[in-house]
N, C-alpha and C positions, 0 to 999 in steps of 0.2 A: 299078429299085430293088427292095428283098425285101420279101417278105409280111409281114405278123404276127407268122405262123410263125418264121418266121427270125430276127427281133424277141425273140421269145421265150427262144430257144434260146440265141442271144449272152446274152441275162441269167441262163439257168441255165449257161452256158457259163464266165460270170465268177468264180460260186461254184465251180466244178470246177477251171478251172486260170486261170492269171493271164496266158497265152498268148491272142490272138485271131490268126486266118489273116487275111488280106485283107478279103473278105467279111465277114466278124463285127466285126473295128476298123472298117471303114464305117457298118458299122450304131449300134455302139456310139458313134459320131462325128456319128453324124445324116447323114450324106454319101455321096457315091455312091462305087464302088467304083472308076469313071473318074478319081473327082476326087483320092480318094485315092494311087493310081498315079502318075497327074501330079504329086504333090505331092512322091510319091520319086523321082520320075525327076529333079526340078530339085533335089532337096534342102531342100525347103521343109517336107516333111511330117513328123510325128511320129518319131523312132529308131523304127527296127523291127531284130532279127535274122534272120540267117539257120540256122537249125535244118537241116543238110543243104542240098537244095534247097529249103526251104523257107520261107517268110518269115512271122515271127512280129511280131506287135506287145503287147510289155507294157503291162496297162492300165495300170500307174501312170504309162507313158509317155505313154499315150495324152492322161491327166488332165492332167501336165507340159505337154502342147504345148499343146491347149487351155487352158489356165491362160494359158499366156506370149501365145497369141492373142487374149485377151480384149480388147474396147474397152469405154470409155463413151460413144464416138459416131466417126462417121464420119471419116475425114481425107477435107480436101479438097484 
């Protein structure tokens, strides 16, 4: 997982542009960058674009998926 640093940088990154890469929508997500991935590979995780090759995740998306993932407790 990333430093502080990187911590950091994603929340001055937020005020700059409305785009995170991979690594930053992780961050910004509380989650790892593994977990993230897997989440796009099955379809499960936040809409991201493709910017070129590139893959972008907009926070408001970011907000949107965690919103719609929210509990108030466990299924069992």
């Amino acid at each position: 997982m990333a430093n502080r640093e990187d911590a950091e940088y994603s929340r001055r990154t937020k005020n700059a542009s409305p785009y995170l890469d991979t690594e930053q929508a992780a961050l910004y997500l509380k989650i790892s960058t593994r977990l993230l991935k897997r989440l796009r590979r099955r379809g499960d995780g936040p809409v991201f674009r493709m910017h070129s090759r590139y893959i972008q995740y907009h926070i408001d998306e970011l907000d949107a998926w965690s919103e719609a993932n929210s509990r108030r407790e466990i299924e069992r």
